[in-house]
N, C-alpha and C positions, 0 to 999 in steps of 0.2 A: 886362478880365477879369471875367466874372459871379461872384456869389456862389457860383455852385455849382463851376465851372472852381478858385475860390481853396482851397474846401473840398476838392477833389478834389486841388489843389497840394500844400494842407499833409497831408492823411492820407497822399501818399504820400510830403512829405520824413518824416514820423512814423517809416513804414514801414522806409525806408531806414535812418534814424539807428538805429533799434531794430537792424535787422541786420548795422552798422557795427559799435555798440555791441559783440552777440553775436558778431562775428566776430573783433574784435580781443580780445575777453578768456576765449575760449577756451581752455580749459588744460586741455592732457593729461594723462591718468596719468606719470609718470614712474619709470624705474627702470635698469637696469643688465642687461645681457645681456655672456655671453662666449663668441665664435665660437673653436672649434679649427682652427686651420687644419692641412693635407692633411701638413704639417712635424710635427704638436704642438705649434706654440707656440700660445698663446694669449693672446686679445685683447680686453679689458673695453671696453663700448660704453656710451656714457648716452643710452637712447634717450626717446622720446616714443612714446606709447600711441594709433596712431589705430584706434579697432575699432568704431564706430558708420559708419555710412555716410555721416554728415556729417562727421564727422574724418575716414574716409579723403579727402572729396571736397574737405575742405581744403589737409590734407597741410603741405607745408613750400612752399605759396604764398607770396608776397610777404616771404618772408624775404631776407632781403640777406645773413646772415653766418650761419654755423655752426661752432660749434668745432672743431676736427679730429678728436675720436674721441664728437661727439655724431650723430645720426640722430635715424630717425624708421621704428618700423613696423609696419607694415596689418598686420589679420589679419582675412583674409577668411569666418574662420569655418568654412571646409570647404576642401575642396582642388578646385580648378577651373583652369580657366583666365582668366591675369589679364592686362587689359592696362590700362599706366599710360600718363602722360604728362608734358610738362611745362611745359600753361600757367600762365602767371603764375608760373613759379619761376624766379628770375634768377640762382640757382646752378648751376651744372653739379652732377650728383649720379652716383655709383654705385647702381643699382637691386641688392640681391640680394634672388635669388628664391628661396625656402625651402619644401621639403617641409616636409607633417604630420611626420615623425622629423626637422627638425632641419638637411636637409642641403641646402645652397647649390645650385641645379641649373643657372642660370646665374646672368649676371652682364651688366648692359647698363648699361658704365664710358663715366663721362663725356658725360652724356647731355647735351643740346643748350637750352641755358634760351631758353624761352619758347615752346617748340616745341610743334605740336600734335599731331606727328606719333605714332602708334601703336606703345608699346613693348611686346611679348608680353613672357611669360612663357617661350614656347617648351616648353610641359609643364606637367602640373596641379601647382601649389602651393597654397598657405595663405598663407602670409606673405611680403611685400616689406621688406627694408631698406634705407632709402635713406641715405647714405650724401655727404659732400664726393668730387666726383668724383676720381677717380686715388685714394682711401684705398684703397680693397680694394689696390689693386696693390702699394701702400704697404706695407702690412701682412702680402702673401704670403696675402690672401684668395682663393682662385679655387674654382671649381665641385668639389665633395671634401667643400670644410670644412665646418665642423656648427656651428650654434648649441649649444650643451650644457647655456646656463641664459639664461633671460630672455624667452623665445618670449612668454610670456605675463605681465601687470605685476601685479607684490603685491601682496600683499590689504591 
C-alpha cells in the first residue's frame, strides 16, 4: 500500500467513524401527542420529532425494539405527496398518514421490515406516524381519527 492509498484509507475510516459517531447519537426532539380515534376515545403517543431531512431520512432505522405506545413523526413541512419505506427497519410498523388539520387519511399497517418496496401516502399529507405494527388496530386507530395535540414538538 503507498503512502498516499494509506492516507486516503485513514481519511476515509475518519470519515466514516465521524458519521457513525453522528448517526448513533442523534436525538430527537421528544414529546407526547394524542390521536382521537373515529369512537372518542382517546390515545397518548410518546413520539420522536423527525423534521430535518436528515432525521426524516433516518427515521426509526436500525432500531430493534419499540415500546408499544412510542413512534416516531415526519413532518414534511407542507402537505404533498409522501412516500416512505422500510429499509434498514427490522420492525414491522404502522405508517399513519396525516393531513395539515390533524386527520389520519390512511393507514399502511404492518409494513414489511427491511423492504425497499414504495409505501405512498395515497393523498397529500404533512405528517407520517410510524408506529409498532398491528398498534393502530390495537387501539381502534383507523383513517377518521385526528391527531388533536402533538403534530408539532414543544418548545
Amino acid at each position: 500500500m503507498t503512502s498516499l492509498s494509506k492516507g486516503a484509507f485513514g481519511a476515509l475510516f475518519f470519515i466514516l467513524a465521524c458519521l457513525s459517531i453522528s448517526a448513533a447519537s442523534a436525538a430527537f426532539k421528544t414529546g407526547q401527542a394524542m390521536i382521537q380515534d373515529t369512537s372518542g376515545g382517546r390515545h397518548v403517543l410518546q413520539l420522536e420529532y423527525a423534521l430535518s431531512a436528515s432525521e426524516r431520512a433516518q427515521g426509526l432505522m436500525n432500531r430493534k425494539t419499540l415500546p408499544p405506545d412510542h413512534g416516531m413523526i415526519f413532518d414534511f413541512g407542507e402537505s404533498r405527496e409522501v412516500m416512505m419505506w422500510m429499509k434498514n427497519t427490522p420492525l414491522p410498523l404502522d405508517m399513519l398518514f396525516i393531513d395539515e388539520k390533524g386527520v389520519i387519511r390512511h393507514i399502511a399497517a404492518n409494513t414489511t421490515p427491511f423492504s425497499e418496496d414504495i409505501i405512498p401516502s395515497s393523498g397529500s399529507v404533512r405528517y407520517v406516524i410510524e408506529l409498532n405494527g398491528g398498534r393502530a388496530a390495537a387501539l381502534g386507530i383507523q383513517p377518521g381519527s385526528r391527531v388533536v395535540e402533538g403534530l408539532v414538538p414543544p418548545q
